[in-house]
C-alpha positions in Angstrom: -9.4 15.1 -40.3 -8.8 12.9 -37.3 -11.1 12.8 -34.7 -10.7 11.6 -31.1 -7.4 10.5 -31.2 -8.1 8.0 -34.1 -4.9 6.7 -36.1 -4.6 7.1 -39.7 -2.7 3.7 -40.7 -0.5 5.6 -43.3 0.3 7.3 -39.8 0.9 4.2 -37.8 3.0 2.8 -40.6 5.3 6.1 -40.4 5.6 5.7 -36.7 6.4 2.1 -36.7 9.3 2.7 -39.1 10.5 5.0 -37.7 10.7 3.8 -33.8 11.9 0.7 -35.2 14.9 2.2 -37.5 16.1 5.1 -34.8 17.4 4.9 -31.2 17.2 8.7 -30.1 19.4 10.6 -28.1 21.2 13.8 -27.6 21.7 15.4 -30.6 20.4 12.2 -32.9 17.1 12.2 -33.6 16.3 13.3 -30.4 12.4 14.5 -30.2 13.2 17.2 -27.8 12.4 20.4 -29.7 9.1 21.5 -28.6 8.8 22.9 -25.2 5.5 21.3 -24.8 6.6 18.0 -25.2 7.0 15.3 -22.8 9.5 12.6 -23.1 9.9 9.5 -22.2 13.1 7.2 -21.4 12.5 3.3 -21.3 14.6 0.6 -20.4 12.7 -2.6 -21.0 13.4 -6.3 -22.1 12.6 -7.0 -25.5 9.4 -8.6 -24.7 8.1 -6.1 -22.3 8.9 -3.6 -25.1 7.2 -6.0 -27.7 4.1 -6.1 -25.7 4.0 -2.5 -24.4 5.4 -0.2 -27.0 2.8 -1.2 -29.8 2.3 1.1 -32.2 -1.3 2.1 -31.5 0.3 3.5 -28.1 3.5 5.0 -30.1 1.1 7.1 -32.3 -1.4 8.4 -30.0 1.5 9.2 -27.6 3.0 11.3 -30.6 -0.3 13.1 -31.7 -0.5 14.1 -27.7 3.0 15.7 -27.8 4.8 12.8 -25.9 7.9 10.6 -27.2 8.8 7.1 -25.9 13.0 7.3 -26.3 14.9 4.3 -26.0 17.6 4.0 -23.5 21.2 3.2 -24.2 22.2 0.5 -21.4 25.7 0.7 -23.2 26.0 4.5 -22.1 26.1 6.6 -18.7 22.3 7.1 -18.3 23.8 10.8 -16.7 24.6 11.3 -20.5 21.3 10.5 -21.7 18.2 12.5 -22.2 16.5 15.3 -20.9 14.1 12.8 -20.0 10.9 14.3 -18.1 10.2 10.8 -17.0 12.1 7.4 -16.8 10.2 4.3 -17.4 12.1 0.7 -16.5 11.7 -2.8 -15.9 15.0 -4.0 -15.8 16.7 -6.5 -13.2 19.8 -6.9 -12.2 22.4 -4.9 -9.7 24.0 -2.6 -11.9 21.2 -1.6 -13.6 19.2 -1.0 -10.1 22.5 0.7 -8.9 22.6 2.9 -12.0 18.8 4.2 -12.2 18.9 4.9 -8.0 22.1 6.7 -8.9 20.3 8.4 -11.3 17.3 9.1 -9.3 19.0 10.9 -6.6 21.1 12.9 -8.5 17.9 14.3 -11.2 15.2 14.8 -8.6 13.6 16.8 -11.3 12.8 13.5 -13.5 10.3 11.2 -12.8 11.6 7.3 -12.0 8.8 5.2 -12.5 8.9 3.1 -9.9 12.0 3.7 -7.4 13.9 -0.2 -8.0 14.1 -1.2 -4.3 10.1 -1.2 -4.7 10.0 -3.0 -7.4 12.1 -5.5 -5.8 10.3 -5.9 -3.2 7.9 -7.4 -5.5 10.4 -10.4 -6.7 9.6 -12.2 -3.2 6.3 -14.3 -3.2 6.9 -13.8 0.7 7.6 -10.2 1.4 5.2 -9.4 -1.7 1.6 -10.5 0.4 3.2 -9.0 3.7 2.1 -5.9 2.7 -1.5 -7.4 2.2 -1.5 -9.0 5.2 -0.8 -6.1 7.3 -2.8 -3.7 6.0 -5.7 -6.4 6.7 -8.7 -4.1 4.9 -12.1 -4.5 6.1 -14.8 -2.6 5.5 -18.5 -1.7 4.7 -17.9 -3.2 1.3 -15.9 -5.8 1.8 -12.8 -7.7 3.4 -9.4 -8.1 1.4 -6.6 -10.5 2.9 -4.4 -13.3 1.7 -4.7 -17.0 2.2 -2.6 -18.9 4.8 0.9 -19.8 3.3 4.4 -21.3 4.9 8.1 -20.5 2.8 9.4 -23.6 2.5 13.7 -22.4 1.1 14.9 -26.2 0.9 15.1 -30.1 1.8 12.0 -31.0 0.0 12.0 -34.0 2.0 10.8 -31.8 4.8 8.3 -30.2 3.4 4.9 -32.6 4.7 6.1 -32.4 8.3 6.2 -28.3 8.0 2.7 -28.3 6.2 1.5 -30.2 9.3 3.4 -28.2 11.9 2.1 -25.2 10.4 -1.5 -26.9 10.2 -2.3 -25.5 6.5 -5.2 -27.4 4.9 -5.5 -29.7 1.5 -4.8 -29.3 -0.9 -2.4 -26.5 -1.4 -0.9 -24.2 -4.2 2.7 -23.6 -4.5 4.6 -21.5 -6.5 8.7 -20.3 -6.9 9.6 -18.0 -4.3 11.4 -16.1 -7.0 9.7 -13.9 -9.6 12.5 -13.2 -12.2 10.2 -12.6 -15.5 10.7 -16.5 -16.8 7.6 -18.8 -17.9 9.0 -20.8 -14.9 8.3 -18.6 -12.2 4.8 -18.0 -13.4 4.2 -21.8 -12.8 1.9 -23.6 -10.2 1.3 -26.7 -8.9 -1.6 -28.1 -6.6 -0.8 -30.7 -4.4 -3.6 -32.8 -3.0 -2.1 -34.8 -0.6 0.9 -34.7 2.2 3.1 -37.2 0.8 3.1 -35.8 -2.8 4.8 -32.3 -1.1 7.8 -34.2 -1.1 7.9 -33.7 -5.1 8.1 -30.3 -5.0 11.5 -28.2 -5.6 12.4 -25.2 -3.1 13.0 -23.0 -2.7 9.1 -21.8 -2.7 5.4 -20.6 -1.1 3.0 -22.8 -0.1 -0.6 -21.5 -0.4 -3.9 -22.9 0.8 -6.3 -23.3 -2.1 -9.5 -21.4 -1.8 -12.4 -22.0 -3.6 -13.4 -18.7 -5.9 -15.5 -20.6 -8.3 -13.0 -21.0 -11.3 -12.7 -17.0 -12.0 -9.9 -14.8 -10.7 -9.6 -10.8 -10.9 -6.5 -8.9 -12.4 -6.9 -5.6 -11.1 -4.6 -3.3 -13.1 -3.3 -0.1 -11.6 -1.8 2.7 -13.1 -1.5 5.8 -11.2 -5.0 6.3 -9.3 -6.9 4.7 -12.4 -7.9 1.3 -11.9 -9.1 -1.5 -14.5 -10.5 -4.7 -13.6 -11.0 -7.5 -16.1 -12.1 -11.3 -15.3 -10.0 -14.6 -16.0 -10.5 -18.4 -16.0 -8.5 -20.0 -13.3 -8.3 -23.1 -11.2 -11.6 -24.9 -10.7 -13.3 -25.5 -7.4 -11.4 -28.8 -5.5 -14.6 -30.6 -3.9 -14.5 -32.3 -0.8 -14.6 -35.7 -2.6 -12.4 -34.9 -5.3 -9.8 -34.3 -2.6 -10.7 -38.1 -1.1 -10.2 -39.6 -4.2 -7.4 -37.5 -6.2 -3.4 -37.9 -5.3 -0.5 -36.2 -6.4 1.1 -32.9 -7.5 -0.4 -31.6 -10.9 1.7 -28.4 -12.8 -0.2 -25.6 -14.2 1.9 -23.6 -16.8 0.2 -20.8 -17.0 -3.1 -19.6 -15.2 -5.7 -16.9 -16.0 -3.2 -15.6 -18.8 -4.8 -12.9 -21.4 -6.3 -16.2 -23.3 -8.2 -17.2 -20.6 -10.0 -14.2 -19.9 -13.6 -14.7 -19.0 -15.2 -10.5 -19.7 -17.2 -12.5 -22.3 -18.2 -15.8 -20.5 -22.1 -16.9 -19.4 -21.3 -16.7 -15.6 -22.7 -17.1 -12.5 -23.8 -13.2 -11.5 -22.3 -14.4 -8.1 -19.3 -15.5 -9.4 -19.1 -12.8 -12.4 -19.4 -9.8 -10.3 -16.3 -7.5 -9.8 -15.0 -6.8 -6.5 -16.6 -3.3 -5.9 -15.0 -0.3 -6.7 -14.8 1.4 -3.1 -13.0 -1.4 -1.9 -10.7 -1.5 -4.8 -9.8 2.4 -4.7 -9.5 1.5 -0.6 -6.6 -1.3 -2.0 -5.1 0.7 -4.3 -4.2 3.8 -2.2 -2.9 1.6 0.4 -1.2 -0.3 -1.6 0.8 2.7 -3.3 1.5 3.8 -0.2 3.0 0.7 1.3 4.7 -0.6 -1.7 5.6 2.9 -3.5 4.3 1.9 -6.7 2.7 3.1 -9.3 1.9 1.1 -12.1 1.5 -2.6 -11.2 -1.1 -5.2 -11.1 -3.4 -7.6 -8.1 -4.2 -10.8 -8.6 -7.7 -11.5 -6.7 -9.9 -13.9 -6.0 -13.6 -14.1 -4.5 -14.1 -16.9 -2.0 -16.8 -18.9 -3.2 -19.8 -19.0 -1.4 -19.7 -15.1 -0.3 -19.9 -11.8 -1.8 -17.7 -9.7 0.0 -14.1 -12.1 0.9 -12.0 -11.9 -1.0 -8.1 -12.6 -1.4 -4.9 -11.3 -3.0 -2.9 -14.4 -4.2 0.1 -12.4 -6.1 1.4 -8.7 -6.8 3.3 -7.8 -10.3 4.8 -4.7 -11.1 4.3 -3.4 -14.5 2.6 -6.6 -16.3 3.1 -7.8 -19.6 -1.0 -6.7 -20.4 -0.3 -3.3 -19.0 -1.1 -2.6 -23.0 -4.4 -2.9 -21.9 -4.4 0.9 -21.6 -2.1 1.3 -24.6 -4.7 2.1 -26.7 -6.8 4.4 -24.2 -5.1 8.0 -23.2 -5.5 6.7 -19.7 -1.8 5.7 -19.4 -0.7 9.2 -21.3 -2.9 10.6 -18.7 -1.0 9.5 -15.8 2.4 10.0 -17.1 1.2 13.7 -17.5 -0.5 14.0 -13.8 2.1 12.2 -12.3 4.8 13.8 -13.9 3.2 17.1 -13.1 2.6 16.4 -9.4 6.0 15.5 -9.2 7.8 18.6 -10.0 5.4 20.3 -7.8 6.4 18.5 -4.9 9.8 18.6 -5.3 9.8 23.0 -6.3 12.3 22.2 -8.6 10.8 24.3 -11.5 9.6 28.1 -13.1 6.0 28.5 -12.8 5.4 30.0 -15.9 7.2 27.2 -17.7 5.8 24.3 -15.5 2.3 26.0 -16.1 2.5 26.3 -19.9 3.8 23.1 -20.9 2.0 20.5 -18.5 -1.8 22.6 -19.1 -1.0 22.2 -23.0 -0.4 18.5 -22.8 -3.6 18.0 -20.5 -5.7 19.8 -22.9 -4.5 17.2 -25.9 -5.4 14.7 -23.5 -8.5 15.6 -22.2 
């Protein structure tokens, strides 16, 4: 007997061979035959669907009645399916063209997200705008972005539009660009004016703020969120900037190997951003950006309890299997699904009633 959801591994073996020897669709293998069943169309790289589909995830989606099906990019996606959802994270103008296309035409299936959202979120500048704006403050705490300048080319001009702009030393910069590559992930922390002048456009310019060595990923899926801690850049002291020149490259910061959930820490500098405040972010944040499964990347000033900053946005993260092996993600596809068809009035009560209620129950 299985109990809560547990996987057998004879089970997981089963599914693993099978996801990995079939591509379904109409009429081929095509897990479609239950009306109670929910199903799932991806289109993901190979390493978001290394990362994300893992089998854990594949099995307990099947035991709850609902079927990840892979996408043919080779075929009309209008020839493709039923799909009761369509999950993506795909670049590129054909393919945006395609799923919009898509979209408009089967109001009925779900498009998680909509891709003029998600590239909205491709732009270092237009990504904190939203942030900005919104400018949260309240009883809990304060939520806005540090000072930063777009800097698109002539490196050579890049110290005289620091000073213009007045930003303080030493700053962060990243690629304007996020396109999914190790590059774009890159930083750099420049101490001094004249080392600017190393730097390749086109990119953001960010003040460094001191948060004590430990930055937030606050994970979002739907209204559910999850925070976990990770190690990032240290404190720059007011010496250390006096004494240290030059522009130093960081691969890869708070990455799933730094994380920190286990580390001896500072309470002040351990504690989470609290949870009011983070639901406050999240809803707005939806709302503005018209996502609904993407991650914040936030920081605690040092010194305080209640500043803190957003210093980047990505949609759909490579941890996002974080909640693979929780029903929280199958949760969402299920309520969000369901409140979609609702609000569109596309659907037969009796039909709609039957077949969402049964997949909640497996769920809850």
């Amino acid at each position: 007997m299985r109990l809560n959801g547990e996987i057998q591994p004879e089970e997981e073996r089963k599914v693993i061979d099978s996801f990995n020897s079939q591509t379904y669709s109409i009429g081929i293998g095509f897990p479609h035959s239950q009306s109670h069943d929910l199903v799932v169309g991806y289109a993901l790289t190979s390493k978001k669907k290394k990362s994300f589909l893992q089998p854990k995830l594949l099995c307990l989606a099947r035991n709850k009645g609902i079927f990840f099906v892979a996408i043919d990019l080779n075929r009309p996606l209008s020839e493709q399916g039923p799909f009761d959802v369509v999950l993506h994270k795909l670049s590129g103008k054909d393919w945006c063209a395609n799923i919009e296309n898509f979209r408009q035409k089967n109001p009925e299936v779900t498009v998680l997200d909509p891709p003029f959202a998600i590239e909205h979120l491709h732009n270092r500048q237009s990504m904190l705008q939203d942030v900005a704006d919104l400018n949260l403050s309240d009883c809990h705490g304060k939520v806005g972005v540090p000072r930063q300048l777009v800097i698109k080319k002539d490196p050579s001009s890049i110290p005289y539009e620091v000073n213009k702009a007045g930003l303080k030393l030493p700053l962060v910069a990243k690629p304007l660009v996020l396109d999914g590559s190790a590059k774009s992930h890159e930083l750099f922390l420049a101490y001094d004016q004249f080392s600017l002048a190393e730097l390749e456009p086109p990119l953001v310019l960010q003040e460094f703020v001191n948060h004590g060595g430990i930055l937030f990923k606050v994970y979002i899926v739907g209204e559910i969120i999850k925070v976990v801690r990770r190690f990032s850049l240290p404190n720059v002291s007011k010496r250390e900037l006096e004494k240290v020149a030059g522009v130093f490259r960081f691969p890869r910061v708070s990455s799933s190997a730094a994380s920190a959930d286990d580390a001896d820490l500072e309470p002040s500098v351990a504690e989470h951003p609290p949870q009011p405040l983070l639901e406050n972010l999240a809803r707005e944040l939806r709302h503005r950006l018209g996502l609904r499964l993407f991650n914040i990347d936030m920081i605690r000033e040092h010194g305080t309890r209640d500043v803190f900053y957003v210093i980047d946005i990505n949609y759909f993260p490579g941890k996002y299997n974080l909640f693979a092996l929780k029903p929280n993600l199958l949760y969402f596809l299920i309520r969000f699904r369901l409140s979609s068809v609702l609000d569109s009035g596309t659907f037969e009560l009796n039909v709609l009633s039957d077949k969402f209620s049964c997949l909640l129950s497996k769920i809850e």
